[in-house]
C-alpha positions as CSV (number, residue, x, y, z in Angstrom):
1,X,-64.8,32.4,114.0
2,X,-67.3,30.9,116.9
3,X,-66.6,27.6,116.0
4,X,-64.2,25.8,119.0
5,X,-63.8,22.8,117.9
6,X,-64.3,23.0,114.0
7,X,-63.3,19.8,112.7
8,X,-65.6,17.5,114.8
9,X,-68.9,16.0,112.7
10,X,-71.5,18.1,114.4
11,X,-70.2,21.5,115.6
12,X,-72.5,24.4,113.9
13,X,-71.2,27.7,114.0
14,X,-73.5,30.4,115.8
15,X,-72.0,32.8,113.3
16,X,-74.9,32.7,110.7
17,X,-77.7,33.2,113.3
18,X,-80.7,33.5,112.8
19,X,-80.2,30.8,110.0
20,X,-80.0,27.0,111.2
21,X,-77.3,24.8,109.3
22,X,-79.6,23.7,106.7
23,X,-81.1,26.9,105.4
24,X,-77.3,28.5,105.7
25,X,-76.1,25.7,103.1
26,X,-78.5,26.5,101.0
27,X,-78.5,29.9,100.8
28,X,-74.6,30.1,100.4
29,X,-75.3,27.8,97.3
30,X,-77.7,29.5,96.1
31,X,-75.2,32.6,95.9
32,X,-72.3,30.9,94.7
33,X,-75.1,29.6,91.7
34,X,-75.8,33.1,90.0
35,X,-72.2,32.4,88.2
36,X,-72.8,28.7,87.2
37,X,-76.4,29.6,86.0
38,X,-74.7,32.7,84.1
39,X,-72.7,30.9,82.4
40,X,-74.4,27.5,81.1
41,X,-78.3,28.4,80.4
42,X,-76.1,30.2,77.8
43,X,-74.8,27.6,76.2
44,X,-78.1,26.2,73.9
45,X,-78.6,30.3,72.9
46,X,-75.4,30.5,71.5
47,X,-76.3,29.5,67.7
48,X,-79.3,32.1,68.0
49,X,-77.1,34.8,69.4
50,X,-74.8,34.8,66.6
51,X,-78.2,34.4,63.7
52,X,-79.0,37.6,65.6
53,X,-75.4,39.5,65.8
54,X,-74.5,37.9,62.7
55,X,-71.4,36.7,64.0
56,X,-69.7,34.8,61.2
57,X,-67.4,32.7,63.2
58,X,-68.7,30.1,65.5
59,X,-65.6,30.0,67.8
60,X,-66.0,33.9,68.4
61,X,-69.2,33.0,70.1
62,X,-67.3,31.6,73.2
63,X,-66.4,34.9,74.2
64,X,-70.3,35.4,75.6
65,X,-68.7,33.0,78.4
66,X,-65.2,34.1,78.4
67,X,-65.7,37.4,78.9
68,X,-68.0,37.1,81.3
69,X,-65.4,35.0,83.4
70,X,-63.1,38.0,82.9
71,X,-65.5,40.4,85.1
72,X,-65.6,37.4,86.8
73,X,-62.0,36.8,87.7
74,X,-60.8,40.6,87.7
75,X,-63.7,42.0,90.2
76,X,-62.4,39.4,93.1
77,X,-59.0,41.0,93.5
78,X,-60.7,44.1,94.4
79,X,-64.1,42.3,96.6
80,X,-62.0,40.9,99.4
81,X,-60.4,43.5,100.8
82,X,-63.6,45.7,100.5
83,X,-65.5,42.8,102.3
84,X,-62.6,42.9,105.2
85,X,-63.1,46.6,105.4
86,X,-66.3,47.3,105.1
87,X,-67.9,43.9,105.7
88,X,-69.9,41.0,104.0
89,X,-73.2,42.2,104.0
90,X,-73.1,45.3,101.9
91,X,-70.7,44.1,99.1
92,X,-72.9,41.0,98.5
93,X,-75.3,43.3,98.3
94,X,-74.3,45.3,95.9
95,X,-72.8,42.9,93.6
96,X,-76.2,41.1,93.2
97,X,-77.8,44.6,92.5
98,X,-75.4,45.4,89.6
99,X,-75.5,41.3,88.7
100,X,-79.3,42.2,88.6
101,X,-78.6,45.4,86.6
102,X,-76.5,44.1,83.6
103,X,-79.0,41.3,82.9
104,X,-81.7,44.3,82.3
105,X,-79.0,45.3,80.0
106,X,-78.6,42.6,78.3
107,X,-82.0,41.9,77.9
108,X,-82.3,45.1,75.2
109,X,-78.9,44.9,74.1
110,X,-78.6,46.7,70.8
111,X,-75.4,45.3,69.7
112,X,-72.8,42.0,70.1
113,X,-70.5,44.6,71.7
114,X,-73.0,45.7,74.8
115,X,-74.1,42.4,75.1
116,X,-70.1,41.3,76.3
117,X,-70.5,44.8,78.1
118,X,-73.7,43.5,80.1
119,X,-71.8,40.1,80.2
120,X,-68.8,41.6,81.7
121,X,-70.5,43.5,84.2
122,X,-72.4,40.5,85.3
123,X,-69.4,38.8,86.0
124,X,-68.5,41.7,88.0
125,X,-71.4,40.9,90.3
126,X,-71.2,37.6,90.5
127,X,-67.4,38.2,91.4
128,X,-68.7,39.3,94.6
129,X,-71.4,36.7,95.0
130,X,-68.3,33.9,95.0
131,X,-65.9,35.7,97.3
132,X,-68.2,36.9,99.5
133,X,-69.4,33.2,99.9
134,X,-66.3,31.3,100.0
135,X,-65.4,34.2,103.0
136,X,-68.5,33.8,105.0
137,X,-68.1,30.1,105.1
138,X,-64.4,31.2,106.5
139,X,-65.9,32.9,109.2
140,X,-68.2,30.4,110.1
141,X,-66.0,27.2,110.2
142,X,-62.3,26.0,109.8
143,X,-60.9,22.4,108.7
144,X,-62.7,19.4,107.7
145,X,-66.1,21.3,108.5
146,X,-65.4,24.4,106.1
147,X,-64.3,21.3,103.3
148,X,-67.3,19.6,104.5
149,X,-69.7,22.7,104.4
150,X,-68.3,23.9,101.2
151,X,-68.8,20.6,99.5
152,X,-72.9,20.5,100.5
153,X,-73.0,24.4,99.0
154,X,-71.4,22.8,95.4
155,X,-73.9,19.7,95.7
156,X,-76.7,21.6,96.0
157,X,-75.3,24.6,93.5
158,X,-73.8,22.1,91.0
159,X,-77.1,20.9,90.1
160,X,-77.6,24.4,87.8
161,X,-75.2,23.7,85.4
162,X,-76.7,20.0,85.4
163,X,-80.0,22.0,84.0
164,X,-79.5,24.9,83.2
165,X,-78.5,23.7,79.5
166,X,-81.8,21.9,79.2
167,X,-83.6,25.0,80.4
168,X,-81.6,27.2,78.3
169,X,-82.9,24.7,75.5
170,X,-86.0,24.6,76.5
171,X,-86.6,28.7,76.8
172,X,-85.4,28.7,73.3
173,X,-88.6,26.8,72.5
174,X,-90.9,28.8,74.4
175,X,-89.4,32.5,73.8
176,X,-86.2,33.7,72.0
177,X,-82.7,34.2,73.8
178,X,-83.3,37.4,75.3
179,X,-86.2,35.2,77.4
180,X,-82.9,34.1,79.2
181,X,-81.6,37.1,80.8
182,X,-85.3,37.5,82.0
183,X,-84.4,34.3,84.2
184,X,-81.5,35.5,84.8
185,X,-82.5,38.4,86.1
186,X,-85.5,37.0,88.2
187,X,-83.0,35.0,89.6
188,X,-81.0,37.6,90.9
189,X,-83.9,39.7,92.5
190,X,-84.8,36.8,94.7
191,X,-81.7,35.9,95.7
192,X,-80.7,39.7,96.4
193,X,-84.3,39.6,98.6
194,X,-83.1,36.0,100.5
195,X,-79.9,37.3,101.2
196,X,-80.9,40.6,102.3
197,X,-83.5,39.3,104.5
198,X,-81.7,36.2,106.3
199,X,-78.0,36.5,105.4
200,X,-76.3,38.0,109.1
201,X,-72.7,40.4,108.6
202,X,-70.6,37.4,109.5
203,X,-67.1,39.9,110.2
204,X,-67.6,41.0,113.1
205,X,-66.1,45.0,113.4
206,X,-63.1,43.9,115.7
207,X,-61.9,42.0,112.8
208,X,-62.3,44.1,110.2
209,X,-59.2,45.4,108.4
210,X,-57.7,48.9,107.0
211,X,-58.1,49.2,103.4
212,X,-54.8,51.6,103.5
213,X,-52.8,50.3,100.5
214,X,-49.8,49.3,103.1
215,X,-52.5,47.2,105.2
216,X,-53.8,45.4,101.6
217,X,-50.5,44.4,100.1
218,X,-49.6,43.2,103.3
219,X,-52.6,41.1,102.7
220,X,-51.7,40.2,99.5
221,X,-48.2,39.2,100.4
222,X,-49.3,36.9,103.4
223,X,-51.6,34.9,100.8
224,X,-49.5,34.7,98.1
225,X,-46.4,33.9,100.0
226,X,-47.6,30.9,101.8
227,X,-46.7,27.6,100.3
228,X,-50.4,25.7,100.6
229,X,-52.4,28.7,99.4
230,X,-50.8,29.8,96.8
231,X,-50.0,26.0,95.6
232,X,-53.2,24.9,96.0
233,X,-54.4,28.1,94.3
234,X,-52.0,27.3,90.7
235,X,-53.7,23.8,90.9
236,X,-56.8,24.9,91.1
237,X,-56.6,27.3,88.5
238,X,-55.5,25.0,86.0
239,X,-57.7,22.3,86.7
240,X,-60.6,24.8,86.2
241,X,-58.9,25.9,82.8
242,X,-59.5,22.1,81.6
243,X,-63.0,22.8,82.8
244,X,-63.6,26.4,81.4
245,X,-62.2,24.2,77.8
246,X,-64.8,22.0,78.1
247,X,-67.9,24.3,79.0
248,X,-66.4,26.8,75.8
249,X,-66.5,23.9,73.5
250,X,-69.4,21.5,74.8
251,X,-71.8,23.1,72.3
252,X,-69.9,22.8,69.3
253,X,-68.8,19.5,70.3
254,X,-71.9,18.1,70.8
255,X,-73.5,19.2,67.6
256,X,-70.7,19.2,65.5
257,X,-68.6,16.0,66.3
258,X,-71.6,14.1,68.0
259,X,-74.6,15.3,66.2
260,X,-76.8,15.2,69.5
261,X,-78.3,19.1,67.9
262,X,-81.3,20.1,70.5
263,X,-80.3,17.1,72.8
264,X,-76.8,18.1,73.6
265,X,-77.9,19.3,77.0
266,X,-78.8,16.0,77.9
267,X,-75.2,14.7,77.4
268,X,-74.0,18.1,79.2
269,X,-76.0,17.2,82.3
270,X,-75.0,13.7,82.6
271,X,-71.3,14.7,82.8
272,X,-72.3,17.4,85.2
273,X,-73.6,15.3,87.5
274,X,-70.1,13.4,88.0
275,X,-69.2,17.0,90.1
276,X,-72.6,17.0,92.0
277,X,-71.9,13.2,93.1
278,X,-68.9,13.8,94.0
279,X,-69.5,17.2,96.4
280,X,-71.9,14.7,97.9
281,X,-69.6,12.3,98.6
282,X,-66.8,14.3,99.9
283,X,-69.2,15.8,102.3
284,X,-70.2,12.6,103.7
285,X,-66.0,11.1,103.8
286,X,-63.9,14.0,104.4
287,X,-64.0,14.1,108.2
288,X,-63.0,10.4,107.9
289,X,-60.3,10.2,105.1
290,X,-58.6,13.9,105.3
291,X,-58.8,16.6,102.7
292,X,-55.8,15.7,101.4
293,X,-56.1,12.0,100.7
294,X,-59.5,12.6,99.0
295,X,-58.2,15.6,96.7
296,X,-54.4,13.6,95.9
297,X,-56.6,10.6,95.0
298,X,-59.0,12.4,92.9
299,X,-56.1,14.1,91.1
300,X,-54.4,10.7,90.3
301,X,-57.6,9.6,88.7
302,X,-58.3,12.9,86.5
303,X,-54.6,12.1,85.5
304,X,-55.3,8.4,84.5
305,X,-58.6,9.3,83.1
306,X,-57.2,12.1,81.0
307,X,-54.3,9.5,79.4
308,X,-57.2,7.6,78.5
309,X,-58.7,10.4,76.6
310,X,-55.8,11.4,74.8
311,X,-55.5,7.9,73.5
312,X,-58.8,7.2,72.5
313,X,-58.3,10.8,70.6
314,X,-55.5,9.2,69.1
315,X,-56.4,5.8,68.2
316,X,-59.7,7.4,66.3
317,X,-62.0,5.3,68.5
318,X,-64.3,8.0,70.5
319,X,-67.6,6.9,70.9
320,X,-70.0,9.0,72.9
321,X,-70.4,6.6,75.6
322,X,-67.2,6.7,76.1
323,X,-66.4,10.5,75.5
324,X,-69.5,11.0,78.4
325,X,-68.0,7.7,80.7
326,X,-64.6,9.5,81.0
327,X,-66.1,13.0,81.0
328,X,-68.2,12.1,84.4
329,X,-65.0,9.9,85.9
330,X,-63.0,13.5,85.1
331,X,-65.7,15.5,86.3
332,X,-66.3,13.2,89.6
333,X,-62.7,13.6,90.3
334,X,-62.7,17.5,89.6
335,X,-65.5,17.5,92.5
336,X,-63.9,15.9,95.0
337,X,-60.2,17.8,94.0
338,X,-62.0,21.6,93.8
339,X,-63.7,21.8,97.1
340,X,-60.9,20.4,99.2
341,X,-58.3,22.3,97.0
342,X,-60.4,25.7,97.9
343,X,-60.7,24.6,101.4
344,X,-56.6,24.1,101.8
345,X,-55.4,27.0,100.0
346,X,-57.5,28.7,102.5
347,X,-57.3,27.2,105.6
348,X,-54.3,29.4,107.2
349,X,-56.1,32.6,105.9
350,X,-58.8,33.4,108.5
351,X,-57.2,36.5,109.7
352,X,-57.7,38.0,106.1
353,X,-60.3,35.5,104.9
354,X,-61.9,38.5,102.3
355,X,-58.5,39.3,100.7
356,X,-57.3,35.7,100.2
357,X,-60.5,34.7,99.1
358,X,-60.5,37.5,96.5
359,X,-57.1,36.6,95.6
360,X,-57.5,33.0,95.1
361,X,-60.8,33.4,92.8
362,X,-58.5,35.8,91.2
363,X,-56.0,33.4,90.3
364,X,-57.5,30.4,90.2
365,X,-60.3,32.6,87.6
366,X,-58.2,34.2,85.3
367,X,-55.9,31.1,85.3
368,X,-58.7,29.2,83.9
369,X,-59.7,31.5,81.5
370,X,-56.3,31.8,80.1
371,X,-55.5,27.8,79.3
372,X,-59.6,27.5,78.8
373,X,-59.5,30.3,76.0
374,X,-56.4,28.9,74.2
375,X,-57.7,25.6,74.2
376,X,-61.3,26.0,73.1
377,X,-60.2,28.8,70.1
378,X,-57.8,25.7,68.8
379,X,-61.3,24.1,68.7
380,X,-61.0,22.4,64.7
381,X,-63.9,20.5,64.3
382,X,-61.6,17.4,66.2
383,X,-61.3,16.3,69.8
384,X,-57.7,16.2,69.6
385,X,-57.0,20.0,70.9
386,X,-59.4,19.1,74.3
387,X,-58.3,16.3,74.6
388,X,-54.2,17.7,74.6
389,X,-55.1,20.6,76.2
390,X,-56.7,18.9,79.1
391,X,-53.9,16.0,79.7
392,X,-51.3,18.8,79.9
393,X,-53.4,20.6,82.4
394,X,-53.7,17.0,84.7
395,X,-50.2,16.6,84.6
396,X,-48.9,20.4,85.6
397,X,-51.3,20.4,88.3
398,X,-49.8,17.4,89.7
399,X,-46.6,18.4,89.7
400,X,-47.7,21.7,91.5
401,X,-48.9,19.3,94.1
402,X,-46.1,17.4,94.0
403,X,-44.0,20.7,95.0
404,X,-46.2,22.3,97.5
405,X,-46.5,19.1,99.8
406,X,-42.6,18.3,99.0
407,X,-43.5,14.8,97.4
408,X,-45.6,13.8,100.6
409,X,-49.2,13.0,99.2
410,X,-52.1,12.0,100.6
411,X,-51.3,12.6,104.3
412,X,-52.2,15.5,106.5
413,X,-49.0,17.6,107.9
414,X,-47.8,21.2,109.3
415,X,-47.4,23.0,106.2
416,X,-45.4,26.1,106.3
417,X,-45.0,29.3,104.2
């Protein structure tokens, strides 16, 4: 890492030369945005997917997203320590290539069952589109200017799954939902062509590691051993499960329970903006309020906003202004928790920034999924499973944070292993 002084407002790594700051955020969101983009222009084709399959059940559906998170999640444990090997460049590479690849498959799909094939293997890529990311921000910068960095990449990214719904809907119109994967795939090239282009190797050859099995679980042991990563990582993972619970059941609740049909996206995107705002925000405060008292006080309002939930599931009085008004305080507060969360789990990895990275999308992925999947297949035509499912999820993962900083929130302190 070139950066001296990491955590002061201005310093700009030299790392990701020839790119200037600017063009450097962008294009790391613009990678970490193939998976977002994946997953919710999806979400308006579902209906004609399953005319076309003729899938009988509608919650069976969800498994066009939740498989694709399981290429997703299973890929990173083997990305990182491939990208500390061999470097950044090539595996980014070649996971846009085969990102690229499955969308041509699922384009001319013959069957339900290849389609999750071309699903899973585009989560595959995109596995190595998000470690690869999250590690070249690693080498670049440390502290408050990694949380601060990584926060700009998920404002700028975070705006595709504010659209992507509305575009999904609106390719419907225009074409059928095979016109989607063309997009996707579009998408893809021109990234792969950016990246290829601008993007630098960010590791340099000194630092690169062994990939002799003794060298990787030694890897594997220093970031799964160490108290802030791996606590931050359990917290992380099932805070996104209340999310994953959400995108798996947005469509069904929106047309089922709300009757918003063709204009559910609408609602979709307004909650999704809570998490753009709040990446804004973050990047703007965190040098002056600390990681940790931005993501503890976040956490304490996803808590009080998820009580709320629960009892205006229970009371029977759950408007939509008010099922969107708590959505967007929830999703603000997942914002500013899931960038600062990512940034302390891996803070005191930069020696293996590849590996723990792989490791933590790992776990924090297929965390997710899990507590995601249970909750949106108890999906009965009622809010009352989300609404459970996501209350239990606030509370665990604030007792994980409880344990991992030993009771002491919202201050910065020497954390050890």
């Amino acid at each position: 890492m070139t950066d001296i002084n990491a955590d002061a407002p201005l310093a700009v790594s030299s790392t990701h030369s020839p790119m200037k700051f600017g063009e450097f955020v962008v294009v790391i969101a613009s990678i970490m945005a193939l998976n977002p983009l994946a997953m919710d222009i999806m979400l308006p084709a579902l209906p004609h997917i399953g005319a076309a399959f003729k899938v009988p059940d509608a919650n069976h559906l969800q498994t066009v997203l939740s498989v694709f998170l399981l290429g997703f999640g299973v890929a990173q444990f083997a990305i990182g320590p491939l990208s500390d090997r061999y470097g950044r460049r090539p595996i980014l590479l070649g996971g846009m290539a085969v990102y690229c690849a499955a969308s041509v498959l699922a384009l001319f799909a013959p069957s339900f069952e290849i389609l999750l094939l071309a699903r899973l293997l585009q989560g595959v890529g995109t596995a190595a589109t998000r470690v690869i990311a999250v590690s070249i921000v690693r080498d670049c910068y440390a502290g408050g200017r990694m949380a601060s960095v990584m926060s700009l990449a998920i404002m700028v990214f975070i705006s595709v799954p504010v659209i992507a719904p509305s575009f999904g809907q609106a390719l419907m119109i225009l074409t059928e939902w095979r016109g989607i994967f063309v997009v996707l795939m579009l998408y893809g090239l021109l990234t792969l062509a950016w990246s290829a282009w601008r993007m630098p190797e960010t590791l340099p050859v000194a630092k690169r590691r062994s990939l002799a099995i003794r060298d990787v679980l030694y890897a594997y042991r220093q970031t799964v051993s160490h108290r802030q990563t791996i606590g931050y990582g359990l917290a992380a993972g099932i805070l996104q499960g209340a999310l994953f619970a959400f995108v798996f059941t947005s469509q069904q609740v929106f047309t089922e329970i709300f009757h918003l049909g063709p204009y559910f996206p609408l609602a979709f995107a307004s909650i999704a903006f809570g998490v753009a705002a709040a990446s804004f925000f973050n990047s703007r405060v965190v040098h002056r309020f600390g990681m940790r008292a931005l993501s503890h006080g976040a956490l304490l309002g996803f808590v009080t906003a998820g009580a709320a939930m629960l009892l205006a599931v229970v009371t029977g009085f759950v408007p939509l202004w008010l099922f969107i008004a708590l959505s967007m305080l929830m999703m603000f507060a997942f914002g500013l928790m899931f960038s600062n969360f990512t940034a302390l789990a891996m803070e005191p990895q930069g020696h293996i920034a590849g590996t723990a990275s792989s490791l933590y999308g790992t776990l924090t992925t297929l965390l997710g999924i899990a507590i995601g999947t249970v909750i949106g297949q108890h999906y009965d035509g009622t809010l009352l499973p989300f609404a459970t499912g996501l209350f239990l999820c606030t509370l665990t993962a604030f007792a994980v944070i409880l344990v991992v900083e030993k009771g002491r929130l919202f201050k910065s302190h020497k954390m050890v292993s």
